[in-house]
N, C-alpha and C positions, 0 to 999 in steps of 0.2 A: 072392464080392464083390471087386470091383477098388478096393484104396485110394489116392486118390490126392491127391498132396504136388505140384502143380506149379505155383505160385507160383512166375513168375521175373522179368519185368517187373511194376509195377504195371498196376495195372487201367484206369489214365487212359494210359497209356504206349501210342504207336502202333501198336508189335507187338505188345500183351497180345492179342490176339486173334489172329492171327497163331502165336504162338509156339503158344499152347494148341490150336489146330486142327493144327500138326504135330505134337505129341505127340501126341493122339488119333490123328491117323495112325497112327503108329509103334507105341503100342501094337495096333492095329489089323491092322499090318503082321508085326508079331513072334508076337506072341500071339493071333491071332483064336480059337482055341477054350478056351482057359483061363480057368476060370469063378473063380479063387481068385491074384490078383496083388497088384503093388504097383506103380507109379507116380512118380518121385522127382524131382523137376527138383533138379540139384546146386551150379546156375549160382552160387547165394547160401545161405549159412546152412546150409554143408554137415554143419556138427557137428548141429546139430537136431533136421536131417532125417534124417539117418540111424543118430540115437536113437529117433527115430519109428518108422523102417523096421525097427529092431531089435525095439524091443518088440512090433510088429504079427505078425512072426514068430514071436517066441518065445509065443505067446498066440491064432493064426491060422492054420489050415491056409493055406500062400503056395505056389506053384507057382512063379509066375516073376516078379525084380524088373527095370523098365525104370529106367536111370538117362538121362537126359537133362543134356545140355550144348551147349546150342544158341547162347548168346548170345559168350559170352568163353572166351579160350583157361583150361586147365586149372591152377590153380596145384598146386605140387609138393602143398601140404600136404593138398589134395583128393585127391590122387591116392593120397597113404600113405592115409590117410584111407576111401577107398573100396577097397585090397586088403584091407585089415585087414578089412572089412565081408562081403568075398567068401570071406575065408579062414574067416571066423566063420560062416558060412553058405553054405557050398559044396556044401553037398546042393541048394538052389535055384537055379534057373536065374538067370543073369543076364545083361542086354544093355545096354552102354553105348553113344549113339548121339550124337555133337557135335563138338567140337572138344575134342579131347585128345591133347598131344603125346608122349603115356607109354602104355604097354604097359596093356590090360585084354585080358583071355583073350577075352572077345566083344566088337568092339570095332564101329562104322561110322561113316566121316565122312560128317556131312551140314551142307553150305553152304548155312546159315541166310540168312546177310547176301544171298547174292545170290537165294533167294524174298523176301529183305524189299525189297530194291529192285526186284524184279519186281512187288511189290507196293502199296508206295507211293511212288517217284522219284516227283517233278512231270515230268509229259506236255508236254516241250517239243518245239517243232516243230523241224526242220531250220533254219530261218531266225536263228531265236535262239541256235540254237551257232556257228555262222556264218556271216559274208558271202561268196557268193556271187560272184563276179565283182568285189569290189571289192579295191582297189591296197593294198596295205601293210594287211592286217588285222592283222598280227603282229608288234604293234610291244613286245610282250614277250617272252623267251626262253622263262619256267618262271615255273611257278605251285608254289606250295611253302604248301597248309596246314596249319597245327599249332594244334590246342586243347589237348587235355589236353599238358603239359609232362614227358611221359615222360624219361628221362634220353638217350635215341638222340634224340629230336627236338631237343633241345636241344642237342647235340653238332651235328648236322643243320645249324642255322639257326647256330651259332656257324659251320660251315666256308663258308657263305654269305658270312657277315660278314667272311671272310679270320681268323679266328682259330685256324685250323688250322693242324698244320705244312704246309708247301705250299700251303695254298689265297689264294686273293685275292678282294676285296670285290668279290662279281660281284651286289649287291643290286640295284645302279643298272640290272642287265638282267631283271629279274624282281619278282617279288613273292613275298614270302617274310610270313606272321603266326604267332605264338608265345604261347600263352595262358600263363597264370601264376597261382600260386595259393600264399602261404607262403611266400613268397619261398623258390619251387623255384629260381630262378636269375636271375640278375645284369640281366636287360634287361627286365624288368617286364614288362607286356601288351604287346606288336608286333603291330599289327593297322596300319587306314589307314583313310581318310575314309570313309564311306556303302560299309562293310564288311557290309550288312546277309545276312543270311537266306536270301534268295533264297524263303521258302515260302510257297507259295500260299494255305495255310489254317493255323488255330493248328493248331498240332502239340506235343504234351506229348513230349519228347527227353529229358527229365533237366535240372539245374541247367547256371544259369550262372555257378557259381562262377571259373572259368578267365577271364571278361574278355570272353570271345568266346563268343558263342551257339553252340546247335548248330546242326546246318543236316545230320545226316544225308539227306534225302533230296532235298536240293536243291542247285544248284550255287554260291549265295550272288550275289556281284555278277557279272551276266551283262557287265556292259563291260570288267572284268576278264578273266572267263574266257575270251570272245570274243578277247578281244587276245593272250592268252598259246600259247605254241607248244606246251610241250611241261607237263605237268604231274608233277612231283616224289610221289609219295606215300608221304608216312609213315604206316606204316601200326601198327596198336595196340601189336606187339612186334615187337623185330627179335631173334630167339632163333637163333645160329649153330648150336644144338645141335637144333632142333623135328626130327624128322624126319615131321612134318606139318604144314605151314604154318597159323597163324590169318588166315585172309582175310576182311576187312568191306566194309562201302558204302563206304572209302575207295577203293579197288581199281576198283571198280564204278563209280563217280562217273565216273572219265576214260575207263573204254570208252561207257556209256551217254552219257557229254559229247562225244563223239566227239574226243579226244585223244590223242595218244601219250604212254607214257610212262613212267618209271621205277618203281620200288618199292623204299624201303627198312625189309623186312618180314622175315620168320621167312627159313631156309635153304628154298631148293626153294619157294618162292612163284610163281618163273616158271615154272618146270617145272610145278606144279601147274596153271598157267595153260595152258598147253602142252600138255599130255597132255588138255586139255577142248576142244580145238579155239582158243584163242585164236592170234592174233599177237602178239607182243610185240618190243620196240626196244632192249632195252638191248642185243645182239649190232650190230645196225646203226648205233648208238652207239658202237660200241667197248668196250661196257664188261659182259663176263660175269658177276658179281658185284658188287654193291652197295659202290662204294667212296666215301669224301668225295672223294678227292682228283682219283680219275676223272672225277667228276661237275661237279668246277669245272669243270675243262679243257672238258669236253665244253660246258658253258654256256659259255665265252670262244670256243671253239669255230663254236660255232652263232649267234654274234653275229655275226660275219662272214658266213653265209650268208644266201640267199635263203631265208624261212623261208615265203615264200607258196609258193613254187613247191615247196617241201620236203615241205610240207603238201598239196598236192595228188600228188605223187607215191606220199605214200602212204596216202590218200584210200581207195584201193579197203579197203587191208588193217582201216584204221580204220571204217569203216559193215562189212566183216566180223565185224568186231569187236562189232557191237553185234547183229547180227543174231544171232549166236553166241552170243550172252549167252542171249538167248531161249529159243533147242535146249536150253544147257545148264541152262537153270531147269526145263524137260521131261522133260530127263533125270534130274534130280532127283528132281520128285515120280513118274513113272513106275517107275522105280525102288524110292521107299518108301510108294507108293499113296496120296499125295498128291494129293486134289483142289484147285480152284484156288476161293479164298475171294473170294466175292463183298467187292468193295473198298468197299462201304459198311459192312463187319463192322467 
Protein backbone atom coordinates (compact mmCIF):
# COMPACT_ATOMS: atom_id res chain seq x y z
CA UNK A 1 0.00 0.00 0.00
CA UNK A 2 1.36 3.53 -0.89
CA UNK A 3 0.58 6.10 2.09
CA UNK A 4 0.06 9.15 1.31
CA UNK A 5 0.52 12.80 3.33
CA UNK A 6 0.45 15.33 0.35
CA UNK A 7 -1.34 18.24 1.28
CA UNK A 8 0.47 21.27 0.40
CA UNK A 9 -1.65 24.01 -1.28
CA UNK A 10 -5.24 24.05 -0.42
CA UNK A 11 -7.65 22.46 -2.55
CA UNK A 12 -9.15 25.97 -3.91
CA UNK A 13 -5.56 27.18 -4.52
CA UNK A 14 -4.54 27.23 -8.40
CA UNK A 15 -1.73 24.83 -8.23
CA UNK A 16 -3.50 22.23 -5.75
CA UNK A 17 -3.80 20.35 -8.85
CA UNK A 18 -0.85 20.95 -10.38
CA UNK A 19 1.24 20.35 -7.36
CA UNK A 20 -0.51 16.86 -6.76
CA UNK A 21 -0.21 15.52 -10.47
CA UNK A 22 3.76 16.20 -9.99
CA UNK A 23 4.03 14.18 -7.01
CA UNK A 24 2.28 11.46 -8.45
CA UNK A 25 4.74 11.71 -11.04
CA UNK A 26 7.70 11.63 -9.06
CA UNK A 27 6.55 8.80 -7.05
CA UNK A 28 5.86 7.32 -10.31
CA UNK A 29 9.31 8.21 -11.54
CA UNK A 30 11.37 7.05 -8.39
CA UNK A 31 9.38 4.17 -7.30
CA UNK A 32 7.36 2.45 -10.06
CA UNK A 33 7.64 -1.16 -8.85
CA UNK A 34 7.23 -0.77 -5.01
CA UNK A 35 4.18 -2.13 -3.86
CA UNK A 36 4.81 -0.89 0.29
CA UNK A 37 5.79 3.34 0.40
CA UNK A 38 5.16 6.49 1.81
CA UNK A 39 4.47 9.88 0.27
CA UNK A 40 5.14 13.07 2.34
CA UNK A 41 4.65 16.64 1.03
CA UNK A 42 7.11 18.59 3.75
CA UNK A 43 6.34 22.08 2.27
CA UNK A 44 3.83 22.73 5.68
CA UNK A 45 3.34 20.98 9.04
CA UNK A 46 6.66 19.30 8.90
CA UNK A 47 6.62 18.11 12.64
CA UNK A 48 2.98 16.11 11.89
CA UNK A 49 3.90 14.83 9.14
CA UNK A 50 6.66 13.20 9.81
CA UNK A 51 5.07 11.84 13.19
CA UNK A 52 2.78 10.34 10.75
CA UNK A 53 5.49 8.84 8.53
CA UNK A 54 7.08 7.60 11.74
CA UNK A 55 4.46 5.58 13.07
CA UNK A 56 3.42 4.24 9.66
CA UNK A 57 6.85 2.56 9.59
CA UNK A 58 7.14 1.54 12.81
CA UNK A 59 3.61 -0.45 12.48
CA UNK A 60 4.06 -1.04 8.23
CA UNK A 61 6.19 -2.97 6.09
CA UNK A 62 7.68 0.70 4.07
CA UNK A 63 10.12 0.18 1.42
CA UNK A 64 10.73 3.51 0.30
CA UNK A 65 9.68 7.24 1.58
CA UNK A 66 9.24 10.23 -1.08
CA UNK A 67 9.58 13.49 0.62
CA UNK A 68 8.56 16.35 -1.50
CA UNK A 69 9.27 20.10 -1.40
CA UNK A 70 8.00 21.66 -4.44
CA UNK A 71 6.42 25.04 -3.36
CA UNK A 72 9.10 27.12 -0.92
CA UNK A 73 12.67 27.01 -0.19
CA UNK A 74 13.59 24.75 2.80
CA UNK A 75 13.73 26.19 6.16
CA UNK A 76 16.82 25.20 8.54
CA UNK A 77 14.43 23.61 11.03
CA UNK A 78 12.81 21.20 8.21
CA UNK A 79 16.00 20.29 7.26
CA UNK A 80 17.42 19.09 11.24
CA UNK A 81 14.12 17.86 11.22
CA UNK A 82 14.04 15.44 8.27
CA UNK A 83 17.98 14.02 8.91
CA UNK A 84 16.96 13.21 12.29
CA UNK A 85 13.95 11.17 10.39
CA UNK A 86 16.52 9.45 7.97
CA UNK A 87 18.96 8.78 10.63
CA UNK A 88 15.92 7.11 12.63
CA UNK A 89 15.16 5.00 9.57
CA UNK A 90 17.90 4.55 7.50
CA UNK A 91 17.20 0.87 6.58
CA UNK A 92 14.41 2.66 4.12
CA UNK A 93 14.95 4.17 1.07
CA UNK A 94 14.58 7.70 0.83
CA UNK A 95 14.18 10.40 -2.03
CA UNK A 96 13.82 14.15 -1.34
CA UNK A 97 12.71 16.06 -4.51
CA UNK A 98 12.06 20.34 -4.49
CA UNK A 99 13.71 23.10 -3.38
CA UNK A 100 16.19 22.49 -0.74
CA UNK A 101 19.27 24.36 -0.08
CA UNK A 102 20.90 21.72 2.44
CA UNK A 103 22.46 18.55 1.93
CA UNK A 104 19.97 15.14 1.98
CA UNK A 105 21.93 11.82 0.80
CA UNK A 106 19.18 11.64 -2.19
CA UNK A 107 18.45 14.72 -3.11
CA UNK A 108 16.69 16.40 -6.82
CA UNK A 109 15.94 19.81 -7.71
CA UNK A 110 12.89 20.16 -9.59
CA UNK A 111 11.54 23.82 -10.80
CA UNK A 112 8.06 23.72 -9.63
CA UNK A 113 7.37 27.56 -10.21
CA UNK A 114 8.39 27.52 -13.85
CA UNK A 115 5.76 24.16 -14.75
CA UNK A 116 3.38 26.45 -12.65
CA UNK A 117 3.83 29.40 -15.09
CA UNK A 118 3.86 26.94 -17.91
CA UNK A 119 0.78 26.18 -16.63
CA UNK A 120 -1.29 28.90 -15.68
CA UNK A 121 0.47 32.79 -16.86
CA UNK A 122 -2.38 34.66 -18.76
CA UNK A 123 -1.87 34.05 -22.58
CA UNK A 124 -0.89 37.50 -23.69
CA UNK A 125 -0.25 38.31 -27.14
CA UNK A 126 3.00 40.14 -28.46
CA UNK A 127 1.06 43.30 -28.86
CA UNK A 128 0.13 43.69 -25.15
CA UNK A 129 3.88 43.55 -23.87
CA UNK A 130 4.69 45.92 -26.37
CA UNK A 131 4.37 48.62 -28.99
CA UNK A 132 5.65 47.90 -31.92
CA UNK A 133 7.03 50.64 -33.96
CA UNK A 134 5.88 53.29 -31.67
CA UNK A 135 8.23 56.47 -30.39
CA UNK A 136 9.19 56.54 -26.76
CA UNK A 137 7.54 53.34 -25.37
CA UNK A 138 9.89 53.54 -22.41
CA UNK A 139 9.35 56.20 -20.71
CA UNK A 140 10.04 54.17 -17.30
CA UNK A 141 13.58 52.82 -16.30
CA UNK A 142 12.54 49.76 -13.77
CA UNK A 143 9.76 48.22 -12.64
CA UNK A 144 10.49 46.92 -8.99
CA UNK A 145 7.59 44.57 -7.39
CA UNK A 146 7.40 43.82 -3.79
CA UNK A 147 4.42 42.18 -1.84
CA UNK A 148 5.26 40.31 0.84
CA UNK A 149 7.83 42.76 2.93
CA UNK A 150 10.73 40.44 3.41
CA UNK A 151 13.58 42.13 5.25
CA UNK A 152 16.06 42.24 1.62
CA UNK A 153 12.88 43.84 -0.11
CA UNK A 154 12.59 46.40 2.09
CA UNK A 155 16.27 47.22 2.25
CA UNK A 156 15.63 47.10 -1.79
CA UNK A 157 12.98 49.88 -2.01
CA UNK A 158 14.59 51.82 0.92
CA UNK A 159 18.05 52.12 -1.56
CA UNK A 160 15.55 53.20 -4.29
CA UNK A 161 14.35 55.89 -2.06
CA UNK A 162 18.12 57.07 -1.73
CA UNK A 163 18.15 55.86 1.94
CA UNK A 164 21.14 53.82 1.42
CA UNK A 165 24.68 54.70 1.96
CA UNK A 166 25.44 55.78 -1.61
CA UNK A 167 22.44 55.54 -3.23
CA UNK A 168 20.02 58.45 -4.57
CA UNK A 169 16.24 58.85 -4.99
CA UNK A 170 16.06 57.39 -8.38
CA UNK A 171 11.97 56.63 -7.63
CA UNK A 172 10.90 59.49 -9.95
CA UNK A 173 12.59 56.98 -12.96
CA UNK A 174 10.81 53.95 -12.18
CA UNK A 175 8.26 52.34 -10.26
CA UNK A 176 8.85 50.76 -7.25
CA UNK A 177 5.49 49.05 -4.62
CA UNK A 178 6.16 47.53 -1.07
CA UNK A 179 3.44 45.64 0.62
CA UNK A 180 3.12 45.77 4.55
CA UNK A 181 1.72 43.92 7.15
CA UNK A 182 2.44 44.78 11.29
CA UNK A 183 4.16 47.37 10.87
CA UNK A 184 7.12 45.37 9.26
CA UNK A 185 8.55 48.72 8.30
CA UNK A 186 8.43 52.50 8.34
CA UNK A 187 6.59 53.29 4.73
CA UNK A 188 3.41 51.53 5.09
CA UNK A 189 1.69 50.01 1.89
CA UNK A 190 3.60 51.66 -1.48
CA UNK A 191 1.70 50.62 -4.20
CA UNK A 192 -0.06 53.54 -7.05
CA UNK A 193 -3.35 54.25 -8.66
CA UNK A 194 -5.34 51.28 -10.68
CA UNK A 195 -2.31 48.99 -9.29
CA UNK A 196 -4.83 46.11 -10.14
CA UNK A 197 -4.19 42.25 -10.97
CA UNK A 198 -3.87 42.05 -14.12
CA UNK A 199 -5.85 38.29 -13.95
CA UNK A 200 -8.16 37.20 -16.37
CA UNK A 201 -10.17 34.88 -14.09
CA UNK A 202 -10.67 34.64 -10.18
CA UNK A 203 -7.93 32.93 -9.11
CA UNK A 204 -7.48 31.73 -5.35
CA UNK A 205 -3.45 32.95 -4.63
CA UNK A 206 -3.57 33.15 -0.95
CA UNK A 207 -4.47 36.34 1.35
CA UNK A 208 -4.33 39.87 0.98
CA UNK A 209 -3.00 40.61 4.09
CA UNK A 210 0.14 42.68 2.60
CA UNK A 211 -1.99 45.71 1.05
CA UNK A 212 -1.39 44.55 -2.47
CA UNK A 213 -3.06 41.48 -4.03
CA UNK A 214 -1.42 38.69 -5.60
CA UNK A 215 -1.11 38.53 -9.15
CA UNK A 216 1.24 35.37 -9.45
CA UNK A 217 0.36 34.52 -12.73
CA UNK A 218 -0.15 37.74 -14.34
CA UNK A 219 1.71 40.80 -15.06
CA UNK A 220 -0.84 43.33 -13.12
CA UNK A 221 -1.08 46.88 -14.85
CA UNK A 222 -0.11 46.38 -18.44
CA UNK A 223 0.48 50.46 -19.00
CA UNK A 224 2.87 50.16 -16.53
CA UNK A 225 4.71 47.24 -17.55
CA UNK A 226 4.42 48.23 -21.26
CA UNK A 227 6.38 51.46 -20.24
CA UNK A 228 8.90 50.21 -18.12
CA UNK A 229 12.49 49.10 -19.55
CA UNK A 230 14.07 47.00 -17.38
CA UNK A 231 12.40 45.02 -14.43
CA UNK A 232 14.03 44.71 -10.98
CA UNK A 233 13.05 41.23 -9.32
CA UNK A 234 12.92 40.53 -5.89
CA UNK A 235 12.75 37.44 -5.62
CA UNK A 236 11.22 35.18 -2.16
CA UNK A 237 14.96 34.89 -0.57
CA UNK A 238 18.11 36.52 -1.15
CA UNK A 239 20.27 33.73 0.84
CA UNK A 240 24.34 34.48 0.05
CA UNK A 241 24.89 31.06 1.46
CA UNK A 242 21.94 28.75 -0.72
CA UNK A 243 24.16 26.75 -2.90
CA UNK A 244 20.96 26.08 -4.81
CA UNK A 245 19.03 29.04 -5.66
CA UNK A 246 14.81 29.21 -4.79
CA UNK A 247 13.45 30.37 -8.06
CA UNK A 248 9.61 31.45 -8.56
CA UNK A 249 7.05 33.07 -11.01
CA UNK A 250 8.92 36.13 -10.01
CA UNK A 251 11.82 35.32 -12.20
CA UNK A 252 9.59 33.99 -14.89
CA UNK A 253 7.27 36.94 -15.00
CA UNK A 254 9.97 39.09 -16.88
CA UNK A 255 11.17 36.42 -19.30
CA UNK A 256 7.58 35.37 -20.25
CA UNK A 257 6.88 39.58 -20.03
CA UNK A 258 9.53 39.84 -22.47
CA UNK A 259 11.86 42.10 -20.32
CA UNK A 260 15.33 42.23 -19.29
CA UNK A 261 16.34 42.15 -16.18
CA UNK A 262 17.96 41.89 -12.68
CA UNK A 263 17.54 39.53 -9.77
CA UNK A 264 17.91 40.02 -6.29
CA UNK A 265 17.48 36.27 -5.16
CA UNK A 266 19.57 33.25 -3.53
CA UNK A 267 23.61 33.13 -4.52
CA UNK A 268 23.98 31.27 -8.13
CA UNK A 269 20.34 32.33 -9.24
CA UNK A 270 22.02 33.53 -12.57
CA UNK A 271 24.16 30.94 -13.14
CA UNK A 272 21.20 28.63 -12.49
CA UNK A 273 19.58 30.51 -15.25
CA UNK A 274 22.57 30.17 -17.25
CA UNK A 275 23.39 26.69 -17.23
CA UNK A 276 19.35 26.17 -18.55
CA UNK A 277 19.97 28.06 -21.55
CA UNK A 278 18.69 31.49 -20.51
CA UNK A 279 20.40 35.04 -21.31
CA UNK A 280 20.61 37.18 -18.77
CA UNK A 281 21.81 41.38 -18.24
CA UNK A 282 23.05 41.93 -15.19
CA UNK A 283 27.09 41.34 -16.93
CA UNK A 284 25.96 43.77 -19.82
CA UNK A 285 24.80 46.11 -17.06
CA UNK A 286 27.90 46.01 -15.45
CA UNK A 287 26.93 44.62 -12.57
CA UNK A 288 28.04 40.63 -11.64
CA UNK A 289 26.48 40.21 -8.36
CA UNK A 290 23.43 41.61 -6.91
CA UNK A 291 24.44 44.99 -5.42
CA UNK A 292 22.07 48.29 -4.11
CA UNK A 293 24.51 50.54 -4.88
CA UNK A 294 25.39 49.08 -8.50
CA UNK A 295 21.90 49.00 -9.29
CA UNK A 296 21.14 52.87 -8.61
CA UNK A 297 23.97 53.86 -10.65
CA UNK A 298 23.07 51.58 -13.40
CA UNK A 299 19.24 53.11 -13.14
CA UNK A 300 20.76 57.00 -13.26
CA UNK A 301 22.62 55.42 -15.82
CA UNK A 302 20.10 54.13 -18.16
CA UNK A 303 18.12 57.48 -17.82
CA UNK A 304 20.29 58.96 -19.96
CA UNK A 305 20.00 56.39 -22.77
CA UNK A 306 17.87 55.61 -25.63
CA UNK A 307 16.00 52.91 -23.93
CA UNK A 308 13.70 52.19 -27.20
CA UNK A 309 16.57 51.61 -29.21
CA UNK A 310 18.37 49.55 -26.15
CA UNK A 311 15.37 47.49 -26.18
CA UNK A 312 15.23 46.55 -29.57
CA UNK A 313 18.84 45.77 -29.61
CA UNK A 314 18.37 43.23 -27.39
CA UNK A 315 15.01 42.10 -28.62
CA UNK A 316 16.54 38.97 -30.20
CA UNK A 317 18.12 37.61 -26.87
CA UNK A 318 14.68 38.64 -24.90
CA UNK A 319 11.86 36.48 -27.21
CA UNK A 320 15.07 33.76 -26.72
CA UNK A 321 14.31 34.06 -23.69
CA UNK A 322 10.96 33.18 -23.68
CA UNK A 323 11.12 30.60 -26.24
CA UNK A 324 13.72 28.85 -23.84
CA UNK A 325 11.50 28.94 -21.09
CA UNK A 326 9.43 26.38 -22.99
CA UNK A 327 12.47 23.67 -23.87
CA UNK A 328 13.23 24.19 -20.36
CA UNK A 329 9.63 23.28 -18.76
CA UNK A 330 10.30 20.01 -21.33
CA UNK A 331 13.20 19.38 -19.94
CA UNK A 332 11.75 19.24 -16.73
CA UNK A 333 8.93 17.04 -17.03
CA UNK A 334 10.86 14.67 -19.47
CA UNK A 335 13.28 14.22 -17.15
CA UNK A 336 10.85 13.21 -14.12
CA UNK A 337 8.24 11.68 -16.52
CA UNK A 338 6.02 14.45 -16.15
CA UNK A 339 3.00 14.54 -18.34
CA UNK A 340 1.54 17.90 -19.34
CA UNK A 341 -1.88 18.50 -17.21
CA UNK A 342 -4.77 19.48 -19.20
CA UNK A 343 -5.18 23.30 -17.99
CA UNK A 344 -8.83 23.01 -17.20
CA UNK A 345 -7.51 20.50 -14.10
Amino acid sequence: MIHKHTLGFWEGHVAYPLEQHVIHSLWQHYYPDVQHGIIVNITYNVESSLAWASKLIRTNPVEAVLFTNLVDAMADSTHEKLCQFQNDFSAVDMQLVGYSQYYFPKYDYLDFWALFMQQHFNDYQDDQLFFQNKPKQHNKVFLCYNRKPHAHRVHLYESLRGQAPECRDVTWLGTATLGNVDDAHEHGVVSFDHNHTGLEHQEDLGDDAYGIKAAATALGNMDVWRQSFLTVVAETSADNRAYIPFVTEKTYKSILGLRPFVIYGDAGIEKYLVSNGYKTFSDRLGMTDFDYVKLNQIILELSEQDLDALYQEWLPDIMYNRNNFYAHCTRIKRRFGISTLDKTS
